[in-house]
C-alpha positions as CSV (number, residue, x, y, z in Angstrom):
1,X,68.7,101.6,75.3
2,X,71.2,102.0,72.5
3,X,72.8,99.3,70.5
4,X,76.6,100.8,72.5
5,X,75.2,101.2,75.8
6,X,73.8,97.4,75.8
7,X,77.0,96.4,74.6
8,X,79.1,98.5,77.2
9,X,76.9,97.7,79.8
10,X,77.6,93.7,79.1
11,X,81.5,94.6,78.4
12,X,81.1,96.0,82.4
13,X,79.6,93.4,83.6
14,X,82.1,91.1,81.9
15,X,84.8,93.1,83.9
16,X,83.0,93.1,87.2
17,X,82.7,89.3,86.7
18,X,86.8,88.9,85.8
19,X,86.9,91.2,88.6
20,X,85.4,88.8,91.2
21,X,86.8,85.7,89.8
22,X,90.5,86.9,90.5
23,X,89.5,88.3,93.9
24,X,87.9,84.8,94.5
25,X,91.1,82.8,92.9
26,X,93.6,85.1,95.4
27,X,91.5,84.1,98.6
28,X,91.6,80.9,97.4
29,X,95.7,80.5,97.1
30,X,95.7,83.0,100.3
31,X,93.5,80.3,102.2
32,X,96.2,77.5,100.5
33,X,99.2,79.1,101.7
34,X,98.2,79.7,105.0
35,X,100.9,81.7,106.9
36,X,102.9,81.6,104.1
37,X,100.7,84.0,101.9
38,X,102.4,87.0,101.8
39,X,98.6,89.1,101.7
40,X,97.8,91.4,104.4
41,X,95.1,92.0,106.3
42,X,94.0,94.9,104.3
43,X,94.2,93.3,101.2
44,X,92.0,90.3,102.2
45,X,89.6,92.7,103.4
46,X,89.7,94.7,100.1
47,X,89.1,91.0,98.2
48,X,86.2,90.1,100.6
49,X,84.4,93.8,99.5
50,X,84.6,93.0,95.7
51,X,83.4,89.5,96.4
52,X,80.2,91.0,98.2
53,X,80.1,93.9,96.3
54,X,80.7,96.4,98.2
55,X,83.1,97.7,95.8
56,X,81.8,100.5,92.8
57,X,83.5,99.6,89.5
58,X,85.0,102.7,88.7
59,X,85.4,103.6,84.9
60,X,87.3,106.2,83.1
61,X,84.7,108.5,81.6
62,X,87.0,109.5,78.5
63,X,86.9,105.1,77.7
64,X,82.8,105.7,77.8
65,X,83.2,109.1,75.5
66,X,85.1,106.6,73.0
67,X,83.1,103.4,73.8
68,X,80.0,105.5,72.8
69,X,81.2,107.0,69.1
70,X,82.6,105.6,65.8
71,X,86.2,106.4,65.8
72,X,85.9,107.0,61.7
């Protein structure tokens, strides 16, 4: 494995991570606010799948075309 790819691979699991921590820090204020929190069903669901990881981390493949070359 390339030098780039090691590197973008570890910048994407860095995002995946971020990812999880904000889906984790939303259920927690959700959980906080009780009836208050103005997240729907749907959306606690879609939290709960990127927690488990049942969500794909999607990335734009023109960002890999540019993460993979020297822009000089």
């Amino acid at each position: 494995m390339t030098t780039a790819l090691k590197q973008q691979t570890m910048n994407l699991d860095q995002i995946k991570n971020d990812l999880i921590n904000a889906a984790q820090a939303k259920l927690r204020a959700h959980s906080q606010m009780g009836s208050n929190s103005r997240l729907s069903i749907m959306e606690v669901a879609q939290l709960r799948d990127i927690i488990a990881g049942n969500v794909e981390l999607k990335v734009n493949q023109s960002a890999q075309f540019f993460g993979l070359h020297s822009l000089n």
